[in-house]
C-alpha positions in Angstrom: 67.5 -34.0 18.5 68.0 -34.1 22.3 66.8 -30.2 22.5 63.8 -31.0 20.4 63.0 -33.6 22.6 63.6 -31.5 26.0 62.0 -28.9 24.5 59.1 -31.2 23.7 58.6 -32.6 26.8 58.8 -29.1 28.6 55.9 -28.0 26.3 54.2 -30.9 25.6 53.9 -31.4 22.4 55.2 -34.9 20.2 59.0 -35.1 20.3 61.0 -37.8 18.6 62.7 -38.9 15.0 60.6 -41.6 14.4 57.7 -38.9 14.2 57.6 -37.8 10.4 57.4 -33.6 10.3 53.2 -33.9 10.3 53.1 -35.6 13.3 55.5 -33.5 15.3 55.8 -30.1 13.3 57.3 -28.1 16.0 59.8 -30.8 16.8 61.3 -30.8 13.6 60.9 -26.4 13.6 63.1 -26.8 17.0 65.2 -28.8 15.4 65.9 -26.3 12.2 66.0 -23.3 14.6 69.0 -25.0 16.7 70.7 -26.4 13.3 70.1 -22.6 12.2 71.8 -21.2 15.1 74.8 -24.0 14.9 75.2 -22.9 11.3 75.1 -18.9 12.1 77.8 -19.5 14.7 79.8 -21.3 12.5 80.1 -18.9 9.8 80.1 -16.0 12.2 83.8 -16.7 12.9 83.7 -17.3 16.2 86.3 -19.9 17.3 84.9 -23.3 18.4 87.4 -24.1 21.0 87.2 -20.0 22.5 83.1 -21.3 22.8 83.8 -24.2 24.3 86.0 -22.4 26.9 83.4 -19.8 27.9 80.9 -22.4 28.6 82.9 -24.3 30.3 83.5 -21.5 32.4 79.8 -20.6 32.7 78.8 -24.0 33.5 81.7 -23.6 36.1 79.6 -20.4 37.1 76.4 -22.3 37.6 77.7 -25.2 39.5 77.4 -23.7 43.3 74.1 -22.4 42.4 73.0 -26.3 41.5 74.6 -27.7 44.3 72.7 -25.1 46.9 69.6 -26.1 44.9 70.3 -29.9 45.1 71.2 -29.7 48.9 68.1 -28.3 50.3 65.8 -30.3 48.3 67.8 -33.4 48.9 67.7 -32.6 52.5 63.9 -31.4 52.8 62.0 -34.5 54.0 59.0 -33.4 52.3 60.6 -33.0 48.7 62.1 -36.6 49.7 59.3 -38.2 50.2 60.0 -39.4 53.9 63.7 -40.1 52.6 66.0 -37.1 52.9 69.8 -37.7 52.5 71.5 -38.0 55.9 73.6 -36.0 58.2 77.2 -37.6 56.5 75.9 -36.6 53.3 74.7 -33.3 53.9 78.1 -32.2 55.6 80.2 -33.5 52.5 78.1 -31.9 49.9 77.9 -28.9 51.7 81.8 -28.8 52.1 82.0 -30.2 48.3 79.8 -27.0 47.7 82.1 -24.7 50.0 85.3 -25.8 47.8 83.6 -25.3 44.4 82.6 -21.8 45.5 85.9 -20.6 46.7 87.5 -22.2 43.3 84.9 -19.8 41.6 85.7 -16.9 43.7 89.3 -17.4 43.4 89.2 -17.7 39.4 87.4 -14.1 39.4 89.6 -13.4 41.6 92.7 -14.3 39.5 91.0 -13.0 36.0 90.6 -9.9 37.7 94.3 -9.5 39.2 93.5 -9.3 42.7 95.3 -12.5 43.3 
């Protein structure tokens, strides 16, 4: 239900279980399509526990990238609204993004053998 209901909000169009399927039609087709995909990945064979690995890994991945993303707008007075974050905070999320990127590197890195 919580995809449906992102997915609802990012279109616009009626999200939510209390809606019956003729009030939000394509909520409850979002709904089939993921509990389709659930199902094909289930019977496909795949092990549950290898999928939860890779996207931890992937998530793991993306994490820098968000940070980057979260620093400059959090720092961009504009974005902020008059409030950016200050000085203090900027230098430990920037060093909190420095470790998580060299953690990344090293991983590849290690998977890789050149560690």
């Amino acid at each position: 239900a919580t995809c449906g209901v992102m997915i609802g909000s990012e279109f616009g169009f009626g999200a939510g279980l209390s809606k019956s399927f003729r009030e939000a039609p394509r909520f409850h087709a979002v709904i089939a399509a993921v509990a389709a995909v659930g199902c094909v990945i289930a019977l496909s064979g795949v092990s549950p526990i290898k999928l939860l690995f890779l996207s931890g890994i992937l998530a793991g991945f993306g994490t820098p990238v968000a940070l980057v993303a979260l620093l400059v707008a959090a720092s961009n007075g504009r974005v902020m609204n008059g409030h950016p974050i200050s000085m203090r905070l900027r230098v430990g999320g920037w060093a909190v993004t420095a470790a998580v990127t060299v953690a990344c590197v090293l991983f590849v890195a290690q998977q890789v053998h050149l560690v």
